[in-house]
C-alpha positions as CSV (number, residue, x, y, z in Angstrom):
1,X,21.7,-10.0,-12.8
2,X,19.3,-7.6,-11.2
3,X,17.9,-8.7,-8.2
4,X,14.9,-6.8,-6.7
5,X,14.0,-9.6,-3.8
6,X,14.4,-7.8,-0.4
7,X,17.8,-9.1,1.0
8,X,16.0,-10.5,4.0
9,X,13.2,-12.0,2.2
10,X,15.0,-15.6,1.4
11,X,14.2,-18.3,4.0
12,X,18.0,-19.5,4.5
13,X,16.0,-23.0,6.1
14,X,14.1,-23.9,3.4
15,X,14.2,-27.3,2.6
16,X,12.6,-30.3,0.2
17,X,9.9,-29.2,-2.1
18,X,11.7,-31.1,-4.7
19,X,8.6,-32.6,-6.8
20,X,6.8,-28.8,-5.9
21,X,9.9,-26.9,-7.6
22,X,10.0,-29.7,-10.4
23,X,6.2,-29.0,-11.4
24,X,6.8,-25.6,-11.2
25,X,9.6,-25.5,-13.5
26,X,7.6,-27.9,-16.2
27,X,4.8,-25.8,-15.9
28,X,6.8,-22.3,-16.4
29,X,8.3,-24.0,-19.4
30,X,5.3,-24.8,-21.1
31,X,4.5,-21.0,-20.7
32,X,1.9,-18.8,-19.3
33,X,1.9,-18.0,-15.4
34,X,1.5,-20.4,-12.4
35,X,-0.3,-20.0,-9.5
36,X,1.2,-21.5,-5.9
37,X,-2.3,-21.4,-3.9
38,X,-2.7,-22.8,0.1
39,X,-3.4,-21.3,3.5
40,X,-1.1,-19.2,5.1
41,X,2.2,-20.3,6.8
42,X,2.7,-23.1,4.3
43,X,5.5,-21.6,2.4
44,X,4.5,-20.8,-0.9
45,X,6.7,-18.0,-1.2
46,X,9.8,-19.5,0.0
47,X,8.9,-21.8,-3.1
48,X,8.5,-19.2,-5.3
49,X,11.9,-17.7,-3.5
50,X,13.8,-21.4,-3.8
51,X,12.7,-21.3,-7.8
52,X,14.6,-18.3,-8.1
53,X,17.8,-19.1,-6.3
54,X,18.1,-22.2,-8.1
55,X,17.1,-21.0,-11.4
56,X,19.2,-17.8,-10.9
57,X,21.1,-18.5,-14.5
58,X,17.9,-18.2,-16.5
59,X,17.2,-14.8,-15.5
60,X,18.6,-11.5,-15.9
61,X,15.5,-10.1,-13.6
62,X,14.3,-10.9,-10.6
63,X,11.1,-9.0,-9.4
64,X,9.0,-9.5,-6.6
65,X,6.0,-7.6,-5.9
66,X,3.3,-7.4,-3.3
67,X,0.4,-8.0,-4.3
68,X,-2.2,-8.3,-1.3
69,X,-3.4,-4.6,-2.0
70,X,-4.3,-2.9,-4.8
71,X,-2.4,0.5,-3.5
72,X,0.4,-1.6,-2.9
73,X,0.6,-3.6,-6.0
74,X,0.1,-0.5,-8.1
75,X,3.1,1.4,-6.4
76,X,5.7,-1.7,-6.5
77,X,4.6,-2.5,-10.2
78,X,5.4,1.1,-10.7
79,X,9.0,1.1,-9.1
80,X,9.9,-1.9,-11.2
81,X,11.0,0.7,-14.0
82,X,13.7,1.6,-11.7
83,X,15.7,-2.1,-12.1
84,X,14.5,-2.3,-15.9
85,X,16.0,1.0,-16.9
86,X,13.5,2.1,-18.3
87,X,13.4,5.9,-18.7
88,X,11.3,8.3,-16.6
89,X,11.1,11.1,-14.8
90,X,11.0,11.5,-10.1
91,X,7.2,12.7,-10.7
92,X,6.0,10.1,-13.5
93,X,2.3,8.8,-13.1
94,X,2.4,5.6,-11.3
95,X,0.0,4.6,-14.2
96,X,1.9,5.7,-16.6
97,X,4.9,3.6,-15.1
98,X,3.4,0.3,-14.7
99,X,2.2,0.3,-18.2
100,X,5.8,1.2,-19.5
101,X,7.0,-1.8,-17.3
102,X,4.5,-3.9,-19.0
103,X,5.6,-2.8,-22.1
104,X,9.1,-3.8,-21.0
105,X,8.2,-7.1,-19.8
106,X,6.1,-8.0,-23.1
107,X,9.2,-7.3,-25.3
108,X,12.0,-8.9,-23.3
109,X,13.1,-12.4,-21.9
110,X,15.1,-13.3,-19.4
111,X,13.2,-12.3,-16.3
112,X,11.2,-13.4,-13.6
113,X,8.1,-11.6,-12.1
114,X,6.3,-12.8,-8.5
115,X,3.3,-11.7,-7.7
116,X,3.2,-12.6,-4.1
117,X,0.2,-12.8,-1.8
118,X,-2.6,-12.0,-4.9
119,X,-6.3,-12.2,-3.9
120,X,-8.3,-13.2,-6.9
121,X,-7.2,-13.1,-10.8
122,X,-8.8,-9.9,-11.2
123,X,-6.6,-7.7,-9.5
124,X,-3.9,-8.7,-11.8
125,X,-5.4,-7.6,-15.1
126,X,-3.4,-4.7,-15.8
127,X,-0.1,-6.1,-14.8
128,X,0.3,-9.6,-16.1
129,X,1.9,-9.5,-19.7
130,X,0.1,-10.5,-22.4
131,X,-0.4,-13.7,-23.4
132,X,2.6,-15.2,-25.9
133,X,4.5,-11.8,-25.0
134,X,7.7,-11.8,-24.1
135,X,10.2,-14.2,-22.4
136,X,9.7,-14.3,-18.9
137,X,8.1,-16.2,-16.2
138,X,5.6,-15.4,-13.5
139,X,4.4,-17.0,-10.6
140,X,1.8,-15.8,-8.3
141,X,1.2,-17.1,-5.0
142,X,-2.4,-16.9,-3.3
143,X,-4.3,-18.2,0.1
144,X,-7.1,-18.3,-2.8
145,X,-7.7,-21.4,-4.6
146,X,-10.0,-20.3,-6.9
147,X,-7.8,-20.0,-9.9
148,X,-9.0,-22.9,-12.1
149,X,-9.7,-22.1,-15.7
150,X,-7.3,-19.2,-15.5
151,X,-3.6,-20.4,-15.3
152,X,-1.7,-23.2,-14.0
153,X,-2.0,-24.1,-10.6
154,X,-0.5,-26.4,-7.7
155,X,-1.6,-26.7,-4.2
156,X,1.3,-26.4,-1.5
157,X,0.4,-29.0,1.1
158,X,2.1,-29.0,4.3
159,X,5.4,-31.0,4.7
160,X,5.2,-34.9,4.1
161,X,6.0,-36.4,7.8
162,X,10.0,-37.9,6.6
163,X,10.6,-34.3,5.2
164,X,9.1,-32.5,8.2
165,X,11.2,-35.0,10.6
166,X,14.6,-34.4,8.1
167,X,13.7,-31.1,8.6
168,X,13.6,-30.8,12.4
169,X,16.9,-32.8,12.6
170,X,18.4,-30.6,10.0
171,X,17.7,-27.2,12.0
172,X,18.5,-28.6,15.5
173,X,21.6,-30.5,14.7
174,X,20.1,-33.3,16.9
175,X,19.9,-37.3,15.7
176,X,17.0,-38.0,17.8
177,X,15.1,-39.5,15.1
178,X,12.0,-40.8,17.3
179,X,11.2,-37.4,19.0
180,X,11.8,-35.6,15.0
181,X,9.3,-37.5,14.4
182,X,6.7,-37.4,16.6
183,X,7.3,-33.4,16.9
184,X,7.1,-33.4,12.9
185,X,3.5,-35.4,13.3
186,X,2.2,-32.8,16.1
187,X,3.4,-29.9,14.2
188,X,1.2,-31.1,11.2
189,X,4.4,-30.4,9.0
190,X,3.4,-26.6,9.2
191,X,6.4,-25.4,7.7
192,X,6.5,-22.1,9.6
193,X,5.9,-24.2,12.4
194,X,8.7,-26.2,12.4
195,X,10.7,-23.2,11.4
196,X,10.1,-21.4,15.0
197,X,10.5,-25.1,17.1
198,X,14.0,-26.1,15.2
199,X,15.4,-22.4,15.9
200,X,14.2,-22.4,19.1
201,X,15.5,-25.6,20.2
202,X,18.4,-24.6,18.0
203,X,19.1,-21.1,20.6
204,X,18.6,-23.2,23.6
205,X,20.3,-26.3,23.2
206,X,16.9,-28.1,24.5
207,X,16.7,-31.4,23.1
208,X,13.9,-32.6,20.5
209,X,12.5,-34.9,23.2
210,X,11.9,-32.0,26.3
211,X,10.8,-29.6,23.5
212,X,8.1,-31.9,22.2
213,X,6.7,-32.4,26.1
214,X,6.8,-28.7,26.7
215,X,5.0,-28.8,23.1
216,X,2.3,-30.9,24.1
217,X,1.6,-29.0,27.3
218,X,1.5,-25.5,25.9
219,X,-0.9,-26.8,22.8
220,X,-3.8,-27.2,25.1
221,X,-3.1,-23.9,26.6
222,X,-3.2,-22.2,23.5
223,X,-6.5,-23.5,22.5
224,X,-9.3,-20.9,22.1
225,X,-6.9,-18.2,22.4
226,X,-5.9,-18.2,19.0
227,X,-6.3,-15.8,16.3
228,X,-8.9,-16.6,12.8
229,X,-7.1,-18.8,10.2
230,X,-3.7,-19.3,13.1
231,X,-3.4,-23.0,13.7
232,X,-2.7,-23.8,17.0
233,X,0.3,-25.9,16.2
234,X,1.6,-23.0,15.4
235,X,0.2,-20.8,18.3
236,X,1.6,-23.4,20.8
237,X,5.6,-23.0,19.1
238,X,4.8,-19.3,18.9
239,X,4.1,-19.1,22.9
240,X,6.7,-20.9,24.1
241,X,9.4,-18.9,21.8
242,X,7.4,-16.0,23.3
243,X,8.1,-17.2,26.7
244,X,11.7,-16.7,26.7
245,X,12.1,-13.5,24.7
246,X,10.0,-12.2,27.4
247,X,12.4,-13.9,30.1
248,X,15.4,-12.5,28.1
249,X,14.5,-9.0,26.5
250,X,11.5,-6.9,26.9
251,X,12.5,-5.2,23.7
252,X,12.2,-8.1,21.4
253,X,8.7,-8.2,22.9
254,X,8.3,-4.3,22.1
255,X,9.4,-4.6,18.7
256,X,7.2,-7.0,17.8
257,X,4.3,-5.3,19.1
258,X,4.6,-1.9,17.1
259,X,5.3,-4.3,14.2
260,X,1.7,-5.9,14.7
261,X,1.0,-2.8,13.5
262,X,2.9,-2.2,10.4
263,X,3.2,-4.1,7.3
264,X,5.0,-7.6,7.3
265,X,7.9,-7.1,5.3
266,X,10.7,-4.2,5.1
267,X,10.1,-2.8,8.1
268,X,12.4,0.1,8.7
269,X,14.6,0.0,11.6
270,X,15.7,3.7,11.3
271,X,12.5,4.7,11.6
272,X,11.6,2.9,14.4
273,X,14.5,3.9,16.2
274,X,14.2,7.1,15.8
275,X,9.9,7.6,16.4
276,X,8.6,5.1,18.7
277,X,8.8,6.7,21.9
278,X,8.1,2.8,23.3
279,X,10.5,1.4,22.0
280,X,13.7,1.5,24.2
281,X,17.2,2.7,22.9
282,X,18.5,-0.8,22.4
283,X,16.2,-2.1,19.9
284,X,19.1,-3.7,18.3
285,X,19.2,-6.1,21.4
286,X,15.5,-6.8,20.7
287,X,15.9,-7.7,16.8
288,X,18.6,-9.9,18.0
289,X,16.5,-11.8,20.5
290,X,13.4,-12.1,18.0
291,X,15.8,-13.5,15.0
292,X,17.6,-16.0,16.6
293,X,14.6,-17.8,17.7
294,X,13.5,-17.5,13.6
295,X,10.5,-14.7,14.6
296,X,12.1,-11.9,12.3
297,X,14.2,-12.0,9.7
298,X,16.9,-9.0,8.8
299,X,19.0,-7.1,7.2
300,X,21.3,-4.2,8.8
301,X,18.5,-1.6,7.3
302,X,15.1,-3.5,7.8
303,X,13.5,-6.4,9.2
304,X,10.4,-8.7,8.1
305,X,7.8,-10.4,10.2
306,X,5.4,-13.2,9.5
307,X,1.6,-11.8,8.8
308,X,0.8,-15.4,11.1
309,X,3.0,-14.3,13.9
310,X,1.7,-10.5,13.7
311,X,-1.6,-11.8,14.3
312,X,-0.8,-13.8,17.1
313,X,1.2,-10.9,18.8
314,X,-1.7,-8.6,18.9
315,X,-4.2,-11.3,19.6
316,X,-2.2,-11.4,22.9
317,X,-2.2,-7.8,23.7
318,X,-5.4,-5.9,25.3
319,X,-7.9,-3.8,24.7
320,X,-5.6,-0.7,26.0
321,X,-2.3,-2.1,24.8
322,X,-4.1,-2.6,21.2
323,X,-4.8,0.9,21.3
324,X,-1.6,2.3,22.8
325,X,0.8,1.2,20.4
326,X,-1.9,1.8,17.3
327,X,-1.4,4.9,18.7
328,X,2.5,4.8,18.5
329,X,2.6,3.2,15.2
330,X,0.5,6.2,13.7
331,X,2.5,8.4,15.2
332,X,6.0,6.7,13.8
333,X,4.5,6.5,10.4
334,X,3.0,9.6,10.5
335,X,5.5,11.8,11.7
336,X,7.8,10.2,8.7
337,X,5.3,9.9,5.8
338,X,6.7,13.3,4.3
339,X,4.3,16.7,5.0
340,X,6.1,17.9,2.1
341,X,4.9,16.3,-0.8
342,X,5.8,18.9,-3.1
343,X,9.5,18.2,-3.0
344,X,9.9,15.3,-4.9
345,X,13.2,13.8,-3.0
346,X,10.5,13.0,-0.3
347,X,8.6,10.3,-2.6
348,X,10.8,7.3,-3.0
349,X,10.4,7.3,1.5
350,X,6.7,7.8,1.1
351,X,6.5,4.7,-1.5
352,X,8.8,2.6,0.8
353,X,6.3,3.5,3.7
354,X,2.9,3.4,2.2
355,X,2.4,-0.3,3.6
356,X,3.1,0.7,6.8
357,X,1.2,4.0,6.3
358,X,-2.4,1.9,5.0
359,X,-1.0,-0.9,8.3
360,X,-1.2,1.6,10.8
361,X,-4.1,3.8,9.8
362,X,-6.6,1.2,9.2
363,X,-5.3,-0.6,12.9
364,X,-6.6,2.8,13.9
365,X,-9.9,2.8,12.1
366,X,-11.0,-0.9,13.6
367,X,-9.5,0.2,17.0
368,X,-11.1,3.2,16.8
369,X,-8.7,5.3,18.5
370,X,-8.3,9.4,17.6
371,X,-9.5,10.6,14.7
372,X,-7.0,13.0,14.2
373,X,-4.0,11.0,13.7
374,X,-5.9,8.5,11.7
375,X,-7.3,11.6,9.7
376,X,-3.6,13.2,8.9
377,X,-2.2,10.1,7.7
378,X,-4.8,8.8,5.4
379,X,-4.7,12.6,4.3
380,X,-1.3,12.6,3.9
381,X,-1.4,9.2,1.4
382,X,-4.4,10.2,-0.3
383,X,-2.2,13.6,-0.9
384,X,0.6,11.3,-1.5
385,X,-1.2,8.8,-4.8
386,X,-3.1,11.8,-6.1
387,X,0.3,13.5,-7.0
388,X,1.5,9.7,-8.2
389,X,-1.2,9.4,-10.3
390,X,-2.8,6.6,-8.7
391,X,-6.3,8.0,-8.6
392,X,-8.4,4.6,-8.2
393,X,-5.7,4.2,-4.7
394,X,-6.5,7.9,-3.8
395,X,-10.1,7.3,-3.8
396,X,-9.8,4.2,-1.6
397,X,-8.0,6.0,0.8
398,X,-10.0,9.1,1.0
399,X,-13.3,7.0,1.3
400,X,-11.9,5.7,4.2
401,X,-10.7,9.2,5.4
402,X,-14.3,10.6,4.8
403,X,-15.7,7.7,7.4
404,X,-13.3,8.6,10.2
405,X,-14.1,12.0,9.9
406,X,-17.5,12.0,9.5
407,X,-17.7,9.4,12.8
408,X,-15.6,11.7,14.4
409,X,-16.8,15.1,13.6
410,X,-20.0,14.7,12.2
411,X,-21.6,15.0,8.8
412,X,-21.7,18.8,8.9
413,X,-18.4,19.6,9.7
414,X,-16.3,21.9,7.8
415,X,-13.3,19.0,8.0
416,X,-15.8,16.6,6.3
417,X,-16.5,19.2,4.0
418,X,-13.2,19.5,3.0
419,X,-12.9,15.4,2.4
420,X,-16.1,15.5,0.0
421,X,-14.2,18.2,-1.9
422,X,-11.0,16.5,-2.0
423,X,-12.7,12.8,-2.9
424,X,-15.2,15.2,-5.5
425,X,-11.8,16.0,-7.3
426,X,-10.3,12.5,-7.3
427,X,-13.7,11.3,-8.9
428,X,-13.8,14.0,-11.4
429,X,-10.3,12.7,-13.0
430,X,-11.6,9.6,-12.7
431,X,-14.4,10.4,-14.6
432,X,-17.2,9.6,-12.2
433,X,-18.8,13.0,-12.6
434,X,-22.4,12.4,-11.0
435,X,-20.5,11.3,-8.0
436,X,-18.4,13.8,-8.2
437,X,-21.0,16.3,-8.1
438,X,-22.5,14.8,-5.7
439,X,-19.4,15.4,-3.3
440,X,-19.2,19.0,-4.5
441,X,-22.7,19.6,-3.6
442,X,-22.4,18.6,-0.2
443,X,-18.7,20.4,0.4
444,X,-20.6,23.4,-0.6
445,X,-23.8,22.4,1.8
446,X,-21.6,21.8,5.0
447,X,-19.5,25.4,4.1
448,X,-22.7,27.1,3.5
449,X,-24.0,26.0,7.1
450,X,-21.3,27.1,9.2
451,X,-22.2,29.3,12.0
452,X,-19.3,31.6,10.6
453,X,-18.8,30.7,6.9
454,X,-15.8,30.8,5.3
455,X,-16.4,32.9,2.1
456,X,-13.2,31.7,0.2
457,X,-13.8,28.0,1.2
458,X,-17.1,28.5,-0.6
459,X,-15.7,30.0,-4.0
460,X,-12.8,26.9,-4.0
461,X,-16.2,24.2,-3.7
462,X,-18.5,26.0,-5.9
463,X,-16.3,26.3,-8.7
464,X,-15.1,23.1,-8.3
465,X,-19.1,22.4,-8.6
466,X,-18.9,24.4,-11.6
467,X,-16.5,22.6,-13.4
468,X,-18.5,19.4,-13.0
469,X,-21.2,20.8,-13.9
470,X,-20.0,21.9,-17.2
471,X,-18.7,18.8,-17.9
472,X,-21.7,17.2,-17.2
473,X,-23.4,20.0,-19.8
474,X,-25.1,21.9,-17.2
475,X,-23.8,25.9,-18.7
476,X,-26.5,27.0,-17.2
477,X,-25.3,25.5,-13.8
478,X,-21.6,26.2,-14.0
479,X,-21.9,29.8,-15.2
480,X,-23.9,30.6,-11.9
481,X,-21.2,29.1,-9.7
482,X,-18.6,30.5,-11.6
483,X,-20.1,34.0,-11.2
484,X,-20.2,33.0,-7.1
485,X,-16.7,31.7,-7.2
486,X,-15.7,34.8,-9.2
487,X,-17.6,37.6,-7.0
488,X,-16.1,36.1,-3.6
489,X,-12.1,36.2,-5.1
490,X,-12.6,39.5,-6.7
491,X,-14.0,41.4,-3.4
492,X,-11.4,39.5,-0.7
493,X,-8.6,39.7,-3.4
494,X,-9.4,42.3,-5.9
495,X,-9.6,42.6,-9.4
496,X,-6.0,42.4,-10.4
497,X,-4.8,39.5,-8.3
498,X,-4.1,35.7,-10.4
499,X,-6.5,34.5,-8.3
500,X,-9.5,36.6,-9.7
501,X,-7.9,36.0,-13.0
502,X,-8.3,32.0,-12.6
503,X,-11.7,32.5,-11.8
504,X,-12.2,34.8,-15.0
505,X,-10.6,32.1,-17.2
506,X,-13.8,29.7,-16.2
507,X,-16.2,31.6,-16.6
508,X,-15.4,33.1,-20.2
509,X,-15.0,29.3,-21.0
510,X,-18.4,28.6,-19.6
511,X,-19.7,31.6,-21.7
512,X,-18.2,30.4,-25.2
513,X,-19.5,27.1,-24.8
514,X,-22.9,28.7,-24.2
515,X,-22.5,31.5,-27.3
516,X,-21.7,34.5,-25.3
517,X,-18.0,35.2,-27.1
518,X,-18.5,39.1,-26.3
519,X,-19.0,37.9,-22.5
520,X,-16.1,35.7,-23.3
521,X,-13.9,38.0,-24.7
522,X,-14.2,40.3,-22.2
523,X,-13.2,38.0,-19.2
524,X,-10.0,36.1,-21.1
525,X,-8.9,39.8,-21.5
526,X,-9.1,40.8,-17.8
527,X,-7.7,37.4,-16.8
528,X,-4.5,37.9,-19.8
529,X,-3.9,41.3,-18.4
530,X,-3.5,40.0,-14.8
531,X,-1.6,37.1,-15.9
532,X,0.8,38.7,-18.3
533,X,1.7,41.4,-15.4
534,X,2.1,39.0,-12.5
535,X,2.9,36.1,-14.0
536,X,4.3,37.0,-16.8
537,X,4.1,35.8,-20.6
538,X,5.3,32.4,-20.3
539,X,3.4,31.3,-17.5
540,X,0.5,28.3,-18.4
541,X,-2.0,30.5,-17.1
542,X,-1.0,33.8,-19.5
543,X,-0.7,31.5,-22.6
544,X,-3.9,29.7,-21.5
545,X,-5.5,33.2,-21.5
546,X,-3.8,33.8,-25.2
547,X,-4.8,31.1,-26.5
548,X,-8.2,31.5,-25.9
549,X,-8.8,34.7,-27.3
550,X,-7.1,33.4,-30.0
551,X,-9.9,30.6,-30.4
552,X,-12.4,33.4,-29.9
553,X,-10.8,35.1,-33.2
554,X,-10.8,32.0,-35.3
555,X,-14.5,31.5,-34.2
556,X,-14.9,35.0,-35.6
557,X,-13.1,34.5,-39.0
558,X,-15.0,31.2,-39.5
């Protein structure tokens, strides 16, 4: 069986659920995926997880991806060809992978997908299988509960009051029925809740009954302190475990903060060892302190953290310790997400850090700390899904870019200018050409305006320009910024450099769309000449040359 659940991702408490996981199951049976839908904290993934463990003979597959982003989703969907087997090559479109797992999915049984975290039915309508294809299951699970008239779906309450009580007693190894209980009523039968209290009282040997009167005091501490969609139950168990890894090790406390930053769930420990210059030597010490009180879980490589108890550890930070370890965090991230995206070995650490990378950055944006660390990251992922092939991620994330600079710089800066060229390309692929041209237009502005213009910045934007404005049918328009482009390369290069030769190759394509083969003729020769010297014959660029004087000499036969 092929298991691609992170190894710290099963909650080893889980408990109950029994009429949950039997509905499930029916539901799964009768075919079609099932939808797991309440507020956070409430365990619909450790349901989802349970269904799997116990089910673990009906699968040959296990597959969990994240599905709270659409940059994420897209890049674990993707990596799911890696456990199916299913060929490829390091620098395959991410596109082009998570159709071929689709594919694989529709015309195989025996497997079991997750979907974990989704928003809203849309953002799954490229991944889910088709309908009556294949033989596998999926579940999704969702803080949204508008699913109805889509797919199955069940609401996970919180625990019944005898199964949050058994609970209690199970974790702490206590038999102090009366105080199980009343803690179980207090804690609402938050799950998560319950979770942090038993392991807690688990650590420290407390017994149920001092717990639950510490519990009761701390709770009206706690109120109006705690974070949008927290519950204070939970807030009050989270303080008090808080309380003593403070008492016990300041690097528990330090390892939780950067990871307010990060994304929840395989955070690296490598990395942060080795990056966070506020994070002491013995973070190992700190892991230790935050897992046995149940606020981490992890392996020997990673560790995962609660998005609830994230929350609550930078709602309890200030102002300048929000923006000191945003600060860290983009530094960790960014001095590991690689510079080198060329070399291919570097992408399987980029995809593992692209949570953490989108985390950190946007932390950055709301807190708005410097630009220019924000700036390189987002630069560096939007760098990063371009070469994937995830366009529709690339322009999210150089939209975003584009803001911070602009805030930071100001619309007439020559960095801005380069974003608008960068996003202008993105949106060409994509198709969206008048927006594209739109970004072109003002690259070229912002260049233009420079108290000392760079002249080869301007060719690169105006024959991008041009090539937008061909394919928008504008000849007229192209040729004359391929004749810009052309005049700036040829006087800082020359005319026999590959660079002048590129620019020769548009325009003769821009002149026998628009009739002119003579004028056509004459620049693919130039540009083959150049090519087939420097380059030499079996470059792309010499047989594109070839090949279009060849298409110049069928035009002439026909």
């Amino acid at each position: 069986m092929t298991d691609f659940f992170l190894a710290h991702r099963r909650n080893p408490n889980f408990t109950n659920r029994k009429s949950t996981l039997k509905d499930l199951q029916d539901a799964l049976d009768k075919g079609g995926p099932v939808v797991l839908f309440g507020c956070d904290g409430i365990g619909k993934s450790g349901i989802a997880e349970e269904h799997a463990r116990i089910h673990v003979d009906k699968y040959d597959f296990r597959l969990w991806v994240r599905a709270s982003d659409v940059i994420i989703l897209a890049s674990d969907y993707a990596a799911l060809a890696e456990p199916l087997a299913i060929p490829h090559q390091e620098d395959s479109d991410i596109e082009d992978l998570a159709g071929s797992v689709r594919n694989w999915l529709e015309e195989n049984d025996r497997w079991l997908l997750i979907f974990d975290d989704a928003n809203s039915p849309e953002i799954l309508d490229v991944y889910l299988p088709k309908a009556g294809a294949g033989g596998g299951h999926v579940i999704i699970t969702s803080k949204n509960p508008d699913w109805e008239g889509t797919f199955a779906t069940f609401e996970v309450d919180a625990l019944d009051p005898s199964e949050a009580a058994a609970f209690l007693l199970s974790l702490t190894g206590q038999d102090d029925i009366a105080a199980s209980k009343a803690l179980a009523e207090l804690l609402e039968g938050n799950p998560l809740a319950l979770e942090l209290a038993g392991a807690y009282i688990r650590w420290t040997g407390i017994s149920l009954s001092r717990y639950l009167d510490a519990y009761k005091k701390r709770l009206g501490e706690v109120s109006g302190r705690t974070p949008q969609g927290c519950p204070e139950t939970l807030a009050a168990v989270w303080d008090i475990s808080m309380e003593q890894v403070r008492a016990v090790s300041q690097e528990g406390v330090d390892v939780l903060n950067l990871s307010a930053f990060l994304a929840p769930e395989d955070l690296p420990v490598d990395l942060l060892v080795k990056t966070s210059a506020l994070l002491p030597e013995s973070v190992e010490l700190g892991l230790t302190a935050l897992d046995r009180r149940g606020l981490v879980r992890r392996d020997d490589a990673s560790f995962s953290v609660h998005p609830l108890i994230q929350d609550l550890a930078f709602s309890r930070l200030d102002e300048e310790g929000r923006k000191t370890w945003a600060d860290e965090t983009l530094m960790s991230v960014g001095g590991a997400f690689s510079s080198y995206l060329e070399d291919l070995s570097t992408w399987p650490e980029c995809a593992r850090l692209l949570p953490h990378a989108l985390a950190a950055s946007k932390h950055g944006e709301e807190l708005g700390t410097g630009s220019e660390p924000v700036a390189l990251l987002l630069n560096q992922v939007g760098l990063y899904l371009h070469r994937r092939g995830n366009l529709a991620g690339a322009r999210v994330v150089l939209e975003r870019l584009l803001a911070v600079d602009e805030k930071f710089y100001g619309p007439g800066h020559s960095e801005v200018a380069t974003d608008l060229n960068n996003l202008g390309s993105v949106l060409r692929v994509l198709g969206d050409l008048v927006e594209a041209k739109e970004m072109f237009e003002r690259a070229l502005a912002i260049e233009e305006s420079q108290e000392t213009p760079d002249r080869l910045k301007i060719a690169t934007r105006a024959n991008n320009l041009g090539t937008v404005l061909r394919s928008l049918g504008d000849l007229g328009g192209a040729l004359t910024q391929f004749e810009r482009a052309l005049a700036i390369d040829r006087d800082a290069y020359g005319p026999n450099h590959f660079k002048t030769a590129i620019r020769l190759i548009n325009l003769g394509e821009v002149l026998q769309e628009m009739g002119d083969l003579d004028g056509a003729k004459d620049s693919y020769q130039r540009a083959f000449q150049v090519f087939e010297q420097f380059l030499g014959p079996g470059h792309h660029y010499t047989q594109r040359a070839r090949e279009n004087l060849d298409s110049l000499s069928q035009k002439g036969s026909d």
